[in-house]
C-alpha positions as CSV (number, residue, x, y, z in Angstrom):
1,X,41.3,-8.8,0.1
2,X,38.6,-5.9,-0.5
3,X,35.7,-5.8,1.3
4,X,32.7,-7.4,-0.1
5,X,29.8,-4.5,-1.1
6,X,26.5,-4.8,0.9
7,X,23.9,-5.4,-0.8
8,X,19.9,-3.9,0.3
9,X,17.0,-5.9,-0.7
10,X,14.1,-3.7,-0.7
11,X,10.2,-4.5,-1.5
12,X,8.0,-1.3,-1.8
13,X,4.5,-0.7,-2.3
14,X,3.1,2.7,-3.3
15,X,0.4,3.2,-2.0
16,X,-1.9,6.2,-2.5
17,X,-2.2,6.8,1.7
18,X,1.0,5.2,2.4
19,X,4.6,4.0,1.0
20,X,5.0,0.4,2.4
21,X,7.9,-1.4,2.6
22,X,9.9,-4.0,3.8
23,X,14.1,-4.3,3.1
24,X,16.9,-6.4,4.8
25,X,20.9,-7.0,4.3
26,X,20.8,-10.5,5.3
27,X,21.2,-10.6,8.9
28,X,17.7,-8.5,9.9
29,X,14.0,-7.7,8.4
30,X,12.6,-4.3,9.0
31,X,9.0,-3.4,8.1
32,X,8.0,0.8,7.6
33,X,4.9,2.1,6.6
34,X,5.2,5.6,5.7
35,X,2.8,8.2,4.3
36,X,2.6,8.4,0.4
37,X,3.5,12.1,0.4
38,X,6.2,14.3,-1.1
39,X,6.3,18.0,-1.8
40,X,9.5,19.7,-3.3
41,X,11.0,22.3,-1.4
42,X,14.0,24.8,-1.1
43,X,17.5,22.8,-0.2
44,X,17.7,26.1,2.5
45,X,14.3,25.2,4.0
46,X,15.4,21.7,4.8
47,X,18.9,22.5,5.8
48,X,17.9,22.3,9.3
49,X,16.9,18.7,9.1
50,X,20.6,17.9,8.7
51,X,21.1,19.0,12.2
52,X,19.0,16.8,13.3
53,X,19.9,13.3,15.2
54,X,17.8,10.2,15.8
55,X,15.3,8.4,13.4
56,X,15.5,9.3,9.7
57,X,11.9,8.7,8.9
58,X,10.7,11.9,10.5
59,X,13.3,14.0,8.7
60,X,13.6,12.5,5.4
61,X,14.3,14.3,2.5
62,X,16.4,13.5,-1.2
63,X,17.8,16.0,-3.5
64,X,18.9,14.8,-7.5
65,X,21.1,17.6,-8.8
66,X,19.2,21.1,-7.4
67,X,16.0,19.6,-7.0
68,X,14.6,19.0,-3.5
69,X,11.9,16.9,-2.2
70,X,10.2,16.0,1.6
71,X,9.3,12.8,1.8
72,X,6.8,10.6,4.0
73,X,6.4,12.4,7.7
74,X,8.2,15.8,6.7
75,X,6.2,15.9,3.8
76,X,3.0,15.6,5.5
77,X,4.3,18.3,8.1
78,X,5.3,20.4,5.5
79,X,1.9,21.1,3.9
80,X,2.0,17.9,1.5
81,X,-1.8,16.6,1.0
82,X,-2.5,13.2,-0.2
83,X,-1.5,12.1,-3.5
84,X,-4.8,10.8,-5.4
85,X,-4.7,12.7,-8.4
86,X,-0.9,12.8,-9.7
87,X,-0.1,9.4,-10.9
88,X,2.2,7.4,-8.6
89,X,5.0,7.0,-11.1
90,X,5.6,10.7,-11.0
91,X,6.5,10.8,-7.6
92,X,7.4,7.2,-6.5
93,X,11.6,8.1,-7.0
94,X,11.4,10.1,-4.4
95,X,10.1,8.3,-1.9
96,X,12.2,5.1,-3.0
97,X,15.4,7.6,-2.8
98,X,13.9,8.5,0.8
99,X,13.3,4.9,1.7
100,X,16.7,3.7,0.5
101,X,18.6,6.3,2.9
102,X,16.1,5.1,5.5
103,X,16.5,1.5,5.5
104,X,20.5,2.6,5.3
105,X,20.4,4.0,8.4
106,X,18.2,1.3,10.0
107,X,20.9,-1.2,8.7
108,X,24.3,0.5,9.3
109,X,24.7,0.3,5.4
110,X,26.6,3.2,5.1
111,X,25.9,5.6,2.2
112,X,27.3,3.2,-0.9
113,X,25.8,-0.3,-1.5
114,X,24.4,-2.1,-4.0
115,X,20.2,-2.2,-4.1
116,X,18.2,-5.4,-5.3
117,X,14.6,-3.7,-5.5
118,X,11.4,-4.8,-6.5
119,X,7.9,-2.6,-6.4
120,X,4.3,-3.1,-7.3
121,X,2.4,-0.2,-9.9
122,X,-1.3,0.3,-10.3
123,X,-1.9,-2.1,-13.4
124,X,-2.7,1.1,-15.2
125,X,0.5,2.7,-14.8
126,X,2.6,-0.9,-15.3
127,X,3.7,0.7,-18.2
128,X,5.5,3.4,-16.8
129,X,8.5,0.6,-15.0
130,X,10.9,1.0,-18.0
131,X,11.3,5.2,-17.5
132,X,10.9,4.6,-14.2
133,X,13.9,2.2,-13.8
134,X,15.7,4.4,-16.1
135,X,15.3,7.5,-13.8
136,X,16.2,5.2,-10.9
137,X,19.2,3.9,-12.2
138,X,20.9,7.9,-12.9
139,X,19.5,9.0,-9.0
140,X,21.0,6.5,-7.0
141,X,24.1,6.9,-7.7
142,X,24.1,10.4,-6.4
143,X,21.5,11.7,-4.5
144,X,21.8,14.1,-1.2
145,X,20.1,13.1,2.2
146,X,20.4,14.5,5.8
147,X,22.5,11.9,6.5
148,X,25.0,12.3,3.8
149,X,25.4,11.7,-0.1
150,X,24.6,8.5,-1.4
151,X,26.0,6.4,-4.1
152,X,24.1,3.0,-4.6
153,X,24.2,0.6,-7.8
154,X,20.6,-0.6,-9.1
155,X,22.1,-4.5,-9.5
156,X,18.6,-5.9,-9.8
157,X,15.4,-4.3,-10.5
158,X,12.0,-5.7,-10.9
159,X,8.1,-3.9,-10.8
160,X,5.2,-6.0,-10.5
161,X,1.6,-4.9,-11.0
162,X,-0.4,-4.3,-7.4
163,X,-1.8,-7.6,-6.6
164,X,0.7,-10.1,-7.8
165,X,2.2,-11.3,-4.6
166,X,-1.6,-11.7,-3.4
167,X,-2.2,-13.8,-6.8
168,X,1.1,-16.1,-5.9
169,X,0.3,-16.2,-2.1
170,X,-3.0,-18.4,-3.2
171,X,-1.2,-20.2,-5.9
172,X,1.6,-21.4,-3.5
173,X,-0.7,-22.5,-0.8
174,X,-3.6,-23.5,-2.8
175,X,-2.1,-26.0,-5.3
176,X,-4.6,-28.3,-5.5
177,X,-7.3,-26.6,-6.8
178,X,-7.6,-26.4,-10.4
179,X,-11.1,-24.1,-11.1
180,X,-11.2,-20.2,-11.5
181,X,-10.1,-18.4,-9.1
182,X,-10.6,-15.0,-8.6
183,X,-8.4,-12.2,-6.5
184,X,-10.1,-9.1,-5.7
185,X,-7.3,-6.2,-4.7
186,X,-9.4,-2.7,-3.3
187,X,-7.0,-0.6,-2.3
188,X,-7.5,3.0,-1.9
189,X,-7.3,4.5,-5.2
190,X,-8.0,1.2,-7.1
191,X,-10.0,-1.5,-7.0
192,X,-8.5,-4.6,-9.8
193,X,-9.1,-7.7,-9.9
194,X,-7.5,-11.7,-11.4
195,X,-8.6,-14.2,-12.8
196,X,-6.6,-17.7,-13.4
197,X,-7.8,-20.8,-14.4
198,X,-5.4,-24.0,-13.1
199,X,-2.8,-21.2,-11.5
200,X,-2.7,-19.1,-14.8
201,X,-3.3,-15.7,-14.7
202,X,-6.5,-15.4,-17.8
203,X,-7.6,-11.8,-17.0
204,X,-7.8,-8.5,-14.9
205,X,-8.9,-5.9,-15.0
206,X,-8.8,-2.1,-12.9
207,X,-11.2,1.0,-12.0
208,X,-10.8,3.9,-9.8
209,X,-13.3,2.4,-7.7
210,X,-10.7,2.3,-4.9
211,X,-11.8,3.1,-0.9
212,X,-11.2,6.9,-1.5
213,X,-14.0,6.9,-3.9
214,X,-16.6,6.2,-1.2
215,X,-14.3,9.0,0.7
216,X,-14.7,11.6,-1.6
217,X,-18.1,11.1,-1.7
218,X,-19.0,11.6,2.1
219,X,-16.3,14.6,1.6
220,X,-18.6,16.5,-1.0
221,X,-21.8,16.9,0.7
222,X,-20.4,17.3,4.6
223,X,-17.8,20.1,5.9
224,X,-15.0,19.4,3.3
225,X,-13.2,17.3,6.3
226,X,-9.3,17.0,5.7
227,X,-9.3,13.4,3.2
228,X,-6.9,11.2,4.8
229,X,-8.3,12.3,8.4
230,X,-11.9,11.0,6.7
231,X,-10.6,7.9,5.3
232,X,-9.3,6.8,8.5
233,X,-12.6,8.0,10.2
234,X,-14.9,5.9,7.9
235,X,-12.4,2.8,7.9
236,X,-12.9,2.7,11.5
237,X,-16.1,3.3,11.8
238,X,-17.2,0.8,9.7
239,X,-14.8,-1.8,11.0
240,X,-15.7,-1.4,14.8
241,X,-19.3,-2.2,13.8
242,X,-20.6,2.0,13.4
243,X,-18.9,3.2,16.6
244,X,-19.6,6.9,16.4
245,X,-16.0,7.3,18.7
246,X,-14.0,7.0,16.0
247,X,-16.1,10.2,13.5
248,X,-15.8,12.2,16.7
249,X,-12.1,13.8,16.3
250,X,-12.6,14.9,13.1
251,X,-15.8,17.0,13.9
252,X,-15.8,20.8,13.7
253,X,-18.5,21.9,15.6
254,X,-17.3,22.7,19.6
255,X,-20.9,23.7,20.8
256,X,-22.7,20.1,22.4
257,X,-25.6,20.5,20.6
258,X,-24.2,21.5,17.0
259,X,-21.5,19.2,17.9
260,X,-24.0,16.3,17.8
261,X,-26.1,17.2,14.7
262,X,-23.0,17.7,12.9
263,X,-22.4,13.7,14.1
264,X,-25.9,12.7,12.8
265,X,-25.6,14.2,9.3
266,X,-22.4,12.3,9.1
267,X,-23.1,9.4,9.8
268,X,-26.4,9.8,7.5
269,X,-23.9,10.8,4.4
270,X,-21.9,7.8,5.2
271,X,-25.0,5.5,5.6
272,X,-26.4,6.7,2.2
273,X,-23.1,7.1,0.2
274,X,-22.1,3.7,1.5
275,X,-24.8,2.1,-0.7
276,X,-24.2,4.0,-3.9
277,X,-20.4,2.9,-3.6
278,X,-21.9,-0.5,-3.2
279,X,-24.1,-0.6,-5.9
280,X,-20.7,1.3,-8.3
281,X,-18.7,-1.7,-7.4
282,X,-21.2,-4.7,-8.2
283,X,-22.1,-2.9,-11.5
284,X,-18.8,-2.9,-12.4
285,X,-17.8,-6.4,-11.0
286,X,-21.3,-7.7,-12.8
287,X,-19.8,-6.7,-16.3
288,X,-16.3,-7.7,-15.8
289,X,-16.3,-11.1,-13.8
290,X,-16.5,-14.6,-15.7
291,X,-19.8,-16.7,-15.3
292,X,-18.0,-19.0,-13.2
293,X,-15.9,-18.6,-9.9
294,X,-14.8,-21.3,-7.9
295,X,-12.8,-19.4,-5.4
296,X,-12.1,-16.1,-4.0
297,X,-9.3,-14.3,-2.6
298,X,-9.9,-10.5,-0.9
299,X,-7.2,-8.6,-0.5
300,X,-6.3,-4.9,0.5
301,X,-7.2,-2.6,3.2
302,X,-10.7,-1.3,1.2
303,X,-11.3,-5.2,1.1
304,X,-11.0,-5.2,5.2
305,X,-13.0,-2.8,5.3
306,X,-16.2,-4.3,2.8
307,X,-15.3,-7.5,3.4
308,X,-19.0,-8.2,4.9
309,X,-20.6,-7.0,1.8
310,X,-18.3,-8.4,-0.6
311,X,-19.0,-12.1,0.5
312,X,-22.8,-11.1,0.0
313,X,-22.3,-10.2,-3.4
314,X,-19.7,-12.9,-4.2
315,X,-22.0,-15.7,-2.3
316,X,-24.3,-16.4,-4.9
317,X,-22.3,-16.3,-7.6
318,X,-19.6,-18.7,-6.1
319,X,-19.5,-22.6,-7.4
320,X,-19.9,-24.7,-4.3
321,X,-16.6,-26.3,-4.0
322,X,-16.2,-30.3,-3.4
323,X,-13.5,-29.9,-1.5
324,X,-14.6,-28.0,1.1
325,X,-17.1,-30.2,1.2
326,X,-19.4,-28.4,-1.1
327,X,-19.3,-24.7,0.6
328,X,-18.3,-21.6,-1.3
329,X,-14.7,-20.6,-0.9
330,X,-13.7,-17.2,0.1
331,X,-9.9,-16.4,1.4
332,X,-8.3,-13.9,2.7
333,X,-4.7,-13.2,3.7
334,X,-5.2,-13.9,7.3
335,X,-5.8,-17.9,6.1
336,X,-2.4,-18.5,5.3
337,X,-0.8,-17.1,8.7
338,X,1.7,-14.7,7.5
339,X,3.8,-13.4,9.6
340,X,2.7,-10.5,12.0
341,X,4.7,-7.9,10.8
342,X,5.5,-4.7,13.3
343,X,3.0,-2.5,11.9
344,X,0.5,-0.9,13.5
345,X,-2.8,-3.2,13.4
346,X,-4.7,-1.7,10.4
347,X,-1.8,-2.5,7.9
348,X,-1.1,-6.0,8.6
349,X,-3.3,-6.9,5.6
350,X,-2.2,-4.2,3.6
351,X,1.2,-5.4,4.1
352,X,0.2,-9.1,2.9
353,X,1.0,-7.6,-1.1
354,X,4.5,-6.3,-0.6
355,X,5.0,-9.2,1.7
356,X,4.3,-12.0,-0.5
357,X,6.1,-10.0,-3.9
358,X,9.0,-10.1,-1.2
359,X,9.1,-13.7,0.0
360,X,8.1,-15.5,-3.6
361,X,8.7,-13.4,-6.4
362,X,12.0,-11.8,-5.6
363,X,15.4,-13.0,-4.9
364,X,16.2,-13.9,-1.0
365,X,18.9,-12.8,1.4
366,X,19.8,-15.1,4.2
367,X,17.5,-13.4,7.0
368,X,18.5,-15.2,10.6
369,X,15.9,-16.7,12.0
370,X,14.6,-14.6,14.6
371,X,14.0,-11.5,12.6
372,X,14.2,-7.8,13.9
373,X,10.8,-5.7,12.5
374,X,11.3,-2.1,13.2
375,X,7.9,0.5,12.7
């Protein structure tokens, strides 16, 4: 009798600052964040990387016909910057190609299996999924890798617009409500939002006003500090309640005293930007949202990170729901317990997306019940 074919589910979300997924072949679950870089490069120049032994996701690279790209880690070392002006769908191959080989290895798939794959877009580039399956469908089943040549069949392939598993995560655990809800994604290029009415979807709607825009405005009047070392700067810094320890690495100055007015004028720009970002985001939510809103949902890392000033802006505008004894409602990800995944810390919410596409919208292999999470 021939062997059965192994099948890999995998769930990916590209991010703009990182390519999250989570895959399994029915006996394990493993969880990798990765960065959301590629850069294309001579076959020659990463001929080395097949010498290599040990963990694929520091070495990972695909090749389709003569064309080479790094992906994730090795990108990043190899000069890649971070990805906020090319769209995602231009690159997102790639890093699935690179996440497939990954997972492989992680798995002891071997180098032919079959793939059941699902993905979230940015709403605005939804449109893209058909070329984007089309392109998938020719490169899997012959793509080069330092591990080997791979031949995979595309047996099931769905894209989902960013937010989606958030908007069936309150469905599913929300059922008896029957107002207008609405689900507020800010990610780090984008900030979208829901709307349904009795578990319908009724509207959405999408802006760049994503977390890098706040970014790239602290970026333009300071010392041009590298962006994703910023972003990661300013997330913290506003999340541990303005601890100046976490601006401190990325400084340039090495003299004390310049060292500490270079400090001050950044957390001024951040202080004063802050607001303007603000003030973007309520504009645009003021002329997009319906009169009435009975419940909220945040979601996404920029949400984390605004979530203070969000429920300031969202509190008088909310219906004071009955069943909560006449409070307004505001969830967030952390309310329904998912599961801890084995990320670091600061992508456990940024995980809920992917997480919830994975568990409710696409098909299910027979995980054990003690799962394996792997970073």
């Amino acid at each position: 009798m021939a062997r059965r074919k192994q099948k890999l589910y995998l769930g990916c979300d590209d991010g703009a600052s990182s390519f999250k997924c989570i895959g399994s072949s029915g006996e394990e679950l493993v969880t990798i964040v990765m960065p959301s870089a590629t850069i294309e490069q001579r076959s020659e120049t990463l001929d080395r990387y097949r010498q290599q032994t040990g963990d694929l996701s520091m070495r990972s690279f695909v090749g389709i016909d003569d064309e080479y790209y790094a992906v994730g880690k090795l990108a990043t070392r190899l000069g890649a910057t971070q990805p906020l002006k090319p769209l995602k769908s231009e690159t997102i191959v790639y890093k699935i190609l690179g996440m497939v080989s990954i997972m492989a290895q992680r798995l002891n798939l071997g180098t032919s299996f079959d793939l059941s794959l699902g993905c979230l877009l940015p709403p605005g580039e939804f449109r893209d999924r058909e070329r984007i399956k089309a392109a998938l469908i020719v490169a899997l089943t012959d793509f080069d890798t330092p591990i080997g040549v791979f031949s995979v069949q595309l047996v099931e392939c769905n894209f989902y617009a960013e937010g989606t598993g958030i908007v069936h995560l309150l469905q599913v655990n929300n059922r008896e409500s029957f107002g207008t809800a609405i689900i507020l994604m800010a990610g780090h290029r984008n900030l979208s939002f829901y709307a349904t009415e009795s578990h319908q979807l009724t509207g959405m709607g999408t802006s760049d006003l994503g977390f890098n825009h706040w970014v790239k405005a602290v970026q333009a009047v300071t010392y041009n500090y590298d962006l994703p070392n910023l972003s990661s700067a300013i997330a913290n810094y506003w999340l541990k309640q303005k601890d100046t320890l976490y601006l401190e690495p990325i400084l340039r100055n090495t003299v004390a005293e310049l060292r500490a007015s270079e400090l001050q004028a950044l957390v001024r720009e951040i202080e004063l930007t802050h607001d303007n970002y603000c003030n973007s985001i309520f504009n645009w939510l003021n002329e997009q949202l319906p009169d009435r809103i009975d419940e909220l949902m945040l979601a996404g890392g920029g949400g984390d990170v605004l979530q203070a000033e969000l429920i300031e802006y969202f509190a008088g505008k909310l219906t004071p729901n009955p069943q909560y004894k006449h409070k307004y409602v505001i969830f967030n990800s952390s309310v329904f317990n998912l599961p801890t995944l084995d990320v670091p810390d600061e992508y456990q919410s940024r995980m809920a997306d992917v997480y919830c596409m994975w568990k409710y919208l696409m098909p299910q292999p027979k995980i054990k019940a003690k799962t394996t999470k792997t970073k």
